[in-house]
Rosetta silent file (secondary structure, phi, psi, omega in degrees, C-alpha in Angstrom):
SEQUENCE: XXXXXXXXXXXXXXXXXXXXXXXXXXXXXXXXXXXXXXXXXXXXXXXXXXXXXXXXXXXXXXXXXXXXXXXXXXXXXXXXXXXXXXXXXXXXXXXXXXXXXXXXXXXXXXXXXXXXXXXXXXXXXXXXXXXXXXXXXXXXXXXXXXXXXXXX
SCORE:     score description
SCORE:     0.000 S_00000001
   1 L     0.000  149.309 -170.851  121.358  124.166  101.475 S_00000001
   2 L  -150.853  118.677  176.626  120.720  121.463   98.805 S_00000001
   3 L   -83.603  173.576 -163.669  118.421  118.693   98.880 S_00000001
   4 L  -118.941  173.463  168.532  119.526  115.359   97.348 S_00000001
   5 L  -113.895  163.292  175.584  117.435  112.454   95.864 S_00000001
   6 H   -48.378  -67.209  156.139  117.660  108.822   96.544 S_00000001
   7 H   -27.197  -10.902 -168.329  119.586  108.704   93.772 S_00000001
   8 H  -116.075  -12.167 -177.901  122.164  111.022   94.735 S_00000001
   9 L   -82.974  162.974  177.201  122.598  108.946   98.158 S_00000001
  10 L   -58.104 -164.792 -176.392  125.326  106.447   98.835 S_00000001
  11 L  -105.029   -6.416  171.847  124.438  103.064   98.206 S_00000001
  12 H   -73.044  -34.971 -148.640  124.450  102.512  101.935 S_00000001
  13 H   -94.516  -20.893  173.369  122.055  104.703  102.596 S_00000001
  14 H   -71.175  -29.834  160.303  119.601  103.395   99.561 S_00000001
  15 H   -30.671  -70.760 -169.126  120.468   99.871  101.268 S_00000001
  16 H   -61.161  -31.635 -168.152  118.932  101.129  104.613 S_00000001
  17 H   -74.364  -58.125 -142.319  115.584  102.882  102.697 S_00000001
  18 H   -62.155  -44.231  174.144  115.180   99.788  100.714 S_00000001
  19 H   -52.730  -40.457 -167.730  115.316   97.656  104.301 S_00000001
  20 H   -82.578  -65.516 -172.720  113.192  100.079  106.190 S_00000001
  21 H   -46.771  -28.566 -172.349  110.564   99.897  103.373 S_00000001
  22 H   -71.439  -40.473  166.926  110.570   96.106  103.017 S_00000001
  23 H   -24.917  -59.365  167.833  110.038   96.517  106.731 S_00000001
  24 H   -81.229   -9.931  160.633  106.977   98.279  106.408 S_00000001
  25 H   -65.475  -53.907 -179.850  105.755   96.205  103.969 S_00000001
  26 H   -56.300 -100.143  -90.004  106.111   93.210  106.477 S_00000001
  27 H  -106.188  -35.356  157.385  104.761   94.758  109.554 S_00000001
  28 H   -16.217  -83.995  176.765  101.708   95.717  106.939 S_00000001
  29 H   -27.788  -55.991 -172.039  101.357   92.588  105.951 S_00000001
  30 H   -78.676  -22.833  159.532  101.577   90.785  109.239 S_00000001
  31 H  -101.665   20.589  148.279   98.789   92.815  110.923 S_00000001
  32 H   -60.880  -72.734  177.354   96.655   92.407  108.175 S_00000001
  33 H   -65.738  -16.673 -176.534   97.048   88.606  108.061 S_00000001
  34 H   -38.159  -69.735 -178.063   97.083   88.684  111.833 S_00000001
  35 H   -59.688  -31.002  177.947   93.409   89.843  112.298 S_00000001
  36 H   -52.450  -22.394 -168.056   92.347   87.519  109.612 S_00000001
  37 H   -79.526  -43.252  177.444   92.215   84.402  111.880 S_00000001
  38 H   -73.842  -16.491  135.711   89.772   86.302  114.307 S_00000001
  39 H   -60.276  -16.423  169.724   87.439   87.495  111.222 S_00000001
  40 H   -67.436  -40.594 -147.588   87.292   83.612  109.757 S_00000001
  41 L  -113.968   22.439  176.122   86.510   82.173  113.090 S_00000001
  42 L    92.582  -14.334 -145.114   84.153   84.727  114.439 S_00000001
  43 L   -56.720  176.229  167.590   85.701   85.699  117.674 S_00000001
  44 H   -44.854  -44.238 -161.738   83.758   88.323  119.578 S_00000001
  45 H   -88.032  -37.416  125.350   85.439   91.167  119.343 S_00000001
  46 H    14.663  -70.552 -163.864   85.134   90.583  115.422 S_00000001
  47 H   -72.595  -37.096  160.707   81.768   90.009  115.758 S_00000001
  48 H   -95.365  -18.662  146.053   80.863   93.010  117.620 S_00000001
  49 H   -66.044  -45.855 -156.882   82.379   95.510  115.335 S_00000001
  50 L   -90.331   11.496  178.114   80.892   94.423  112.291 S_00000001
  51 L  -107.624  -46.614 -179.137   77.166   93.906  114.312 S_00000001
  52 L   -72.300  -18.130 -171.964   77.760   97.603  115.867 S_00000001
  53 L   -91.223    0.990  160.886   78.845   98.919  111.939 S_00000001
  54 L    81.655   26.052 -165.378   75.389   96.976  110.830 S_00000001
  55 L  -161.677   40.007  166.363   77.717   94.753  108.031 S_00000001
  56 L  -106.396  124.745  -17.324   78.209   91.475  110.322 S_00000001
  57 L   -98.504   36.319  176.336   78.734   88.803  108.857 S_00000001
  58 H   -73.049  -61.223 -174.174   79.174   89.965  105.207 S_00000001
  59 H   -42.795  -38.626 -151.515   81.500   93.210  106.170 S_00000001
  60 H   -78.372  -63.257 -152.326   83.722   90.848  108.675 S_00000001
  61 H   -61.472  -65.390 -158.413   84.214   87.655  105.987 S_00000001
  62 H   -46.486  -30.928  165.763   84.603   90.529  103.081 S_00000001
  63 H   -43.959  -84.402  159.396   86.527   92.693  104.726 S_00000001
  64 H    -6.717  -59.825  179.462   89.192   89.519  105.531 S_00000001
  65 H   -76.115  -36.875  159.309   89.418   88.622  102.085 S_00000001
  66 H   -89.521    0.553  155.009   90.521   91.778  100.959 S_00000001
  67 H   -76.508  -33.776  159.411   92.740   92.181  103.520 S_00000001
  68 H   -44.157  -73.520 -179.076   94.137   89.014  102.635 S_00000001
  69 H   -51.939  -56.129 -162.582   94.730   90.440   99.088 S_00000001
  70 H   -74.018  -15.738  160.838   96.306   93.915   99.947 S_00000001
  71 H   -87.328  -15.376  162.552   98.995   91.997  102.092 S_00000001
  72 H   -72.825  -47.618  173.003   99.484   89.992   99.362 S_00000001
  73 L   -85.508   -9.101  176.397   99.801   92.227   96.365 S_00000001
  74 L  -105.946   -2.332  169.237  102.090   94.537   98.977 S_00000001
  75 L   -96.623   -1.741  126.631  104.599   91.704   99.677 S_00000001
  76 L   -51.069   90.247 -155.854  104.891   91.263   95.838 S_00000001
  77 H   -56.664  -17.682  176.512  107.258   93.564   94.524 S_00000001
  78 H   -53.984  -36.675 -154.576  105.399   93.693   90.913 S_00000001
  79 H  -107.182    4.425 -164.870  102.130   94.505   92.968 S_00000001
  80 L   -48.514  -36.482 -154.220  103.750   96.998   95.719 S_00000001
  81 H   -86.665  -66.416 -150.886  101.818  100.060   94.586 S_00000001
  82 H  -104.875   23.105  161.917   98.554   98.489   94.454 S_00000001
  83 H  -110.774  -30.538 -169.051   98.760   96.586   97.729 S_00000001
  84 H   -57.091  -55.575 -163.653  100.175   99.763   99.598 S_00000001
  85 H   -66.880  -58.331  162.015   97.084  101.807   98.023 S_00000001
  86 H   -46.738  -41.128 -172.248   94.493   99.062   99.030 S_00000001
  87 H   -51.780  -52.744 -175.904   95.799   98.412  102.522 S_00000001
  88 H   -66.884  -15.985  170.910   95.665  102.573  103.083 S_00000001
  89 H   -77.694  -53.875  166.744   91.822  102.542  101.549 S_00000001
  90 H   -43.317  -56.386  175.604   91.068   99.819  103.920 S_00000001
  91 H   -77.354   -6.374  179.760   92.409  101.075  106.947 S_00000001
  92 H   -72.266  -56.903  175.025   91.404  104.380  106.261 S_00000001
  93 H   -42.338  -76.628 -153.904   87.423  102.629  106.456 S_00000001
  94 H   -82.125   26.873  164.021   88.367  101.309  109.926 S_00000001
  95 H  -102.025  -38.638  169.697   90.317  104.210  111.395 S_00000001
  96 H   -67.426  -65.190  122.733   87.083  106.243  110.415 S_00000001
  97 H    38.887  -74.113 -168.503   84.849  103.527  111.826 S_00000001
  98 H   -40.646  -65.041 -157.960   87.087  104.108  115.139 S_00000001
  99 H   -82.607  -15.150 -159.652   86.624  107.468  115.180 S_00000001
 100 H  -132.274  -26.156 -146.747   82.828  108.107  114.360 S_00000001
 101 H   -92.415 -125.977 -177.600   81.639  104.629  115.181 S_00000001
 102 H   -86.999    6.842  167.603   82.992  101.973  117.588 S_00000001
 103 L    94.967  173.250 -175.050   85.381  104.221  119.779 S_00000001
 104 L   -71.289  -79.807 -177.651   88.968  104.294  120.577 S_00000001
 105 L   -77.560  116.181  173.781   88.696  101.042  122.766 S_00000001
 106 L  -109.072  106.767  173.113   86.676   98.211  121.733 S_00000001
 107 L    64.429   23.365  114.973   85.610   95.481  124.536 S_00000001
 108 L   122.804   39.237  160.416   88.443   96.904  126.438 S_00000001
 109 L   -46.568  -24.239 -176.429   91.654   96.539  124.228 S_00000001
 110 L    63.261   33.302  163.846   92.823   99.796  125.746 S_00000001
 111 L   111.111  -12.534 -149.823   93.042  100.779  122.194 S_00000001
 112 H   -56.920  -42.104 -171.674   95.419   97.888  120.632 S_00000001
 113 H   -69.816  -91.637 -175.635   92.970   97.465  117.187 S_00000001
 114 H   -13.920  -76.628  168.095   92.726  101.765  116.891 S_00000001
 115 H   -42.436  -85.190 -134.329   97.365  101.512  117.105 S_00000001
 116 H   -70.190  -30.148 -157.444   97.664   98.841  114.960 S_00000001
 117 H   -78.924  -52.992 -164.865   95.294  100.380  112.504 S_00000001
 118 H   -73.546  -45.892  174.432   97.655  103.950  112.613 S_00000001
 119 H   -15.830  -66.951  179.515  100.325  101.489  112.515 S_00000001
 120 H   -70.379  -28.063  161.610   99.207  100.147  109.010 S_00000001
 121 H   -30.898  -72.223 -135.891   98.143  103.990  108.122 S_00000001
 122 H  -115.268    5.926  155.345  101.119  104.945  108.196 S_00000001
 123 L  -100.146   19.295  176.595  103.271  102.087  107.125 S_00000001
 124 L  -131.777  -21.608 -166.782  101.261  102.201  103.881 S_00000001
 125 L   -87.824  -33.526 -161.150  101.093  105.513  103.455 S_00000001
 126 L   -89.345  -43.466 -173.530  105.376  105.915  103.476 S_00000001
 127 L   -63.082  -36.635 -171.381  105.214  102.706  100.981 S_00000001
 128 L   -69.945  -19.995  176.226  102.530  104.004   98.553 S_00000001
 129 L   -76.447  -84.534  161.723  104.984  106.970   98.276 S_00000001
 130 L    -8.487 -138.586 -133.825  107.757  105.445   97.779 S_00000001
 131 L   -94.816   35.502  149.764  106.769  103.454   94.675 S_00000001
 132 H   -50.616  -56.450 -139.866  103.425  105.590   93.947 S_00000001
 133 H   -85.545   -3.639  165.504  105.167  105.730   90.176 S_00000001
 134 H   -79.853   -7.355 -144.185  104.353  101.952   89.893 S_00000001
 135 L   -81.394  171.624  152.091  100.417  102.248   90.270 S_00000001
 136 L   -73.017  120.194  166.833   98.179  101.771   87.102 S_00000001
 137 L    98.215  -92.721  137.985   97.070  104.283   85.167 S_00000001
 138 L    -9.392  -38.049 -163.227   98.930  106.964   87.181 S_00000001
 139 H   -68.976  -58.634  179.054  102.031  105.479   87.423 S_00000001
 140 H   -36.407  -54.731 -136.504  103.707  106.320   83.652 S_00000001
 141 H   -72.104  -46.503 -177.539  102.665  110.130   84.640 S_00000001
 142 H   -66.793  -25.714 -178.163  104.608  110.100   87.965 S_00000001
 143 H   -63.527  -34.953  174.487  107.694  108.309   86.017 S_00000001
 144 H   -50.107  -28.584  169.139  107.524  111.527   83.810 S_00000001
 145 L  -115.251  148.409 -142.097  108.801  113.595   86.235 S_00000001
 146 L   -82.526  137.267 -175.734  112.096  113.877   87.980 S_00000001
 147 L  -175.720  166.686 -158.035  111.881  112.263   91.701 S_00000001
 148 L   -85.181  101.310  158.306  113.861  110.223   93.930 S_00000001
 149 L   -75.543  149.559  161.494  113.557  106.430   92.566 S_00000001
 150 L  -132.702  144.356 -166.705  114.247  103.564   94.362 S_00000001
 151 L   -89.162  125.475  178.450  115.030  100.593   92.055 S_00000001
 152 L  -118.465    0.000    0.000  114.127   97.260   93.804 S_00000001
């Protein structure tokens, strides 16, 4: 059996990866900016993470803004690498948070903020692979060696 590279696929099938990644870029993106309107304006449930994690309202506003940025820089194809790679250090903070913290369920979400978070895990995680060879610093090293590009 012999595995192929991206490169070695039809052009259909590089078609479909490039669409499923831009996907995951979006759906990043979109719960990222999502949550920002309820970290601007305070809401409760906001308000009561970052008061039980001790970092309300510095953590909440600061938080926001770089969530702002890493959907920004990951909907930029120049910037893909280094939005994918913030988004997964960020959500990484609040998935731990989840887990050690505030709980599965917070003020009785049945969980929705905990999913959306493996949501962005793991829509960030498939992008930062994908174009890992773009980061700074890193990036030239990974170009050095033979791997499945995708061209955008």
């Amino acid at each position: 059996m012999t595995t192929s590279t991206l490169t070695d696929t039809a052009p259909r099938d590089r078609a479909v990866l490039k669409a499923e990644l831009w996907l995951m870029r979006l759906t990043v993106a979109a719960i990222l900016l999502q949550t920002l309107f309820f970290k601007f304006t305070g809401a409760a449930e906001s308000v009561f993470i970052f008061e039980t994690l001790g970092a309300e309202p510095y953590g909440r506003i600061g938080s926001g803004v770089v969530e702002l940025i890493a959907a920004g820089l990951i909907l930029a194809p120049a910037t893909v690498a280094l939005g994918a790679l913030l988004a997964l250090g960020l959500i990484s903070g609040a998935i731990v948070s989840h887990l050690t913290v505030l709980g599965i369920e917070i003020m009785g979400d049945g969980g929705l903020l905990f999913a959306l978070a493996l949501v962005v895990f793991v829509c960030s995680a498939a992008v930062l692979l994908a174009f890992a060879d773009r980061l700074p610093l890193v990036g030239p090293r990974l170009r050095a060696r033979p791997r499945a590009g995708l061209q955008q």
